[in-house]
C-alpha positions as CSV (number, residue, x, y, z in Angstrom):
1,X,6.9,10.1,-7.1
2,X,5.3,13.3,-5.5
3,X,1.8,12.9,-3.9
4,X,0.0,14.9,-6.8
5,X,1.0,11.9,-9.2
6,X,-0.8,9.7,-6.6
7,X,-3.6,12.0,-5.8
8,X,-3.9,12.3,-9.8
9,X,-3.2,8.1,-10.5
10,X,-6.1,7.4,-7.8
11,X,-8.9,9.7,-8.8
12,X,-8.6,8.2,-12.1
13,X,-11.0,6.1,-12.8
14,X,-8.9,4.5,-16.0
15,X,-6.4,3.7,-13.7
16,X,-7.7,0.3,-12.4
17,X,-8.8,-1.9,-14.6
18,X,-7.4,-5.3,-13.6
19,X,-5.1,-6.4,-10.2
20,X,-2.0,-5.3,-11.5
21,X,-3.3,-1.6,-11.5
22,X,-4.3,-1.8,-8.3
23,X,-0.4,-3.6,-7.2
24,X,1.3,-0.8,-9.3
25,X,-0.6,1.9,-6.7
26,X,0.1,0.1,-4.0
27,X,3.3,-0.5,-4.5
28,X,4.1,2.9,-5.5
29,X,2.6,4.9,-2.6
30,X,4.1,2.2,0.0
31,X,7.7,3.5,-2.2
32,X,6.3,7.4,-1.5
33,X,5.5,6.9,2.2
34,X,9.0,5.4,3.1
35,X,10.5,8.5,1.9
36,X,8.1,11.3,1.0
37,X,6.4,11.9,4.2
38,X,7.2,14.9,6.4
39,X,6.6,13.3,9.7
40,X,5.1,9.4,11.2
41,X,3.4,10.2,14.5
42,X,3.0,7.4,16.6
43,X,0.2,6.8,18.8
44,X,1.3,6.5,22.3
45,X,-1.7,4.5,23.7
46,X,-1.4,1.9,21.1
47,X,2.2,2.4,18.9
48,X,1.0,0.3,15.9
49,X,-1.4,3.0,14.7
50,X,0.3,5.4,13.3
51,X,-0.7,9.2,11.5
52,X,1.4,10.4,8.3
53,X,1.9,13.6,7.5
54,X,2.6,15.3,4.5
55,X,5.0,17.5,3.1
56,X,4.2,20.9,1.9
57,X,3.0,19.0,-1.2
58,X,0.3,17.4,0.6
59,X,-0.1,20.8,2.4
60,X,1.1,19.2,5.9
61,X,-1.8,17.0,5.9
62,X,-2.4,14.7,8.2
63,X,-4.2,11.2,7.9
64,X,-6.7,9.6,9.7
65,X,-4.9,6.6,12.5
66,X,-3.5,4.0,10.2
67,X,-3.2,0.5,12.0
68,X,0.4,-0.1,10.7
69,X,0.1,-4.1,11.5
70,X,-2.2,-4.3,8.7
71,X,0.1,-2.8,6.2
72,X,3.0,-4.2,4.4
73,X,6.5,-2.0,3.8
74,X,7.4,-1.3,0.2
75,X,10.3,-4.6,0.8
76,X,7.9,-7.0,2.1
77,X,5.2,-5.7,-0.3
78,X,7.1,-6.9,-2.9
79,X,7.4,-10.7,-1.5
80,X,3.7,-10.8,-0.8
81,X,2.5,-9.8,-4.0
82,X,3.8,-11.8,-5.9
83,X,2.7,-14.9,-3.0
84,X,-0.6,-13.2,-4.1
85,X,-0.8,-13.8,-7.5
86,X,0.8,-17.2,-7.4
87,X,-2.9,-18.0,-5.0
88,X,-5.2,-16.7,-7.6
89,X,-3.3,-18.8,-10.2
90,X,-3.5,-22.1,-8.6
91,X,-7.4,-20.7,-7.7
92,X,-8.3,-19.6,-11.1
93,X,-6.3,-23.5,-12.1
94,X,-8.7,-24.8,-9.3
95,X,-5.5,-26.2,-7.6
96,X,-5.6,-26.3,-3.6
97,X,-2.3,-24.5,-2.1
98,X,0.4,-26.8,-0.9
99,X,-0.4,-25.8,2.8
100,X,-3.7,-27.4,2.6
101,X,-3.0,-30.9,1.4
């Protein structure tokens, strides 16, 4: 995935209409930044926020600080996600979660 097709895929207001829409984007630009990024600059006051910078198809770009401990990687994403839905299930079923009881 290139970061156009993100750029494109976010802009787009079609492209959420429901929480898998959202967990497809997610999911797909956590895939993009584990591989597509030119360079991850690391703060060295604090090393958990973090700066991405894009290729030249982002035009070298860089982002605003990104606290990294509140982001998931695309492995872990995958785990929690589906942790996720499994919640809204048992809240939409009006069950409590297991740790509660």
């Amino acid at each position: 995935m290139k970061i156009e097709d993100l750029l494109n895929h976010a802009v787009d207001k079609n492209s959420f209409h429901n929480i898998h829409n959202y967990i497809d984007f997610c999911r797909n630009y956590l895939e993009f930044i584990a591989t597509g990024l030119q360079a991850r600059i690391v703060s060295q006051n604090e090393n958990y926020y973090q700066f991405y910078q894009y290729r030249n198809d982002g035009h070298y770009n860089i982002t605003r600080p990104i606290n990294t401990n509140l982001m998931y990687d695309a492995a872990t994403f995958e785990t929690a996600y589906k942790q996720f839905l499994q919640s809204l299930e048992k809240l939409r079923d009006r069950e409590l979660p297991e740790e509660s009881l």
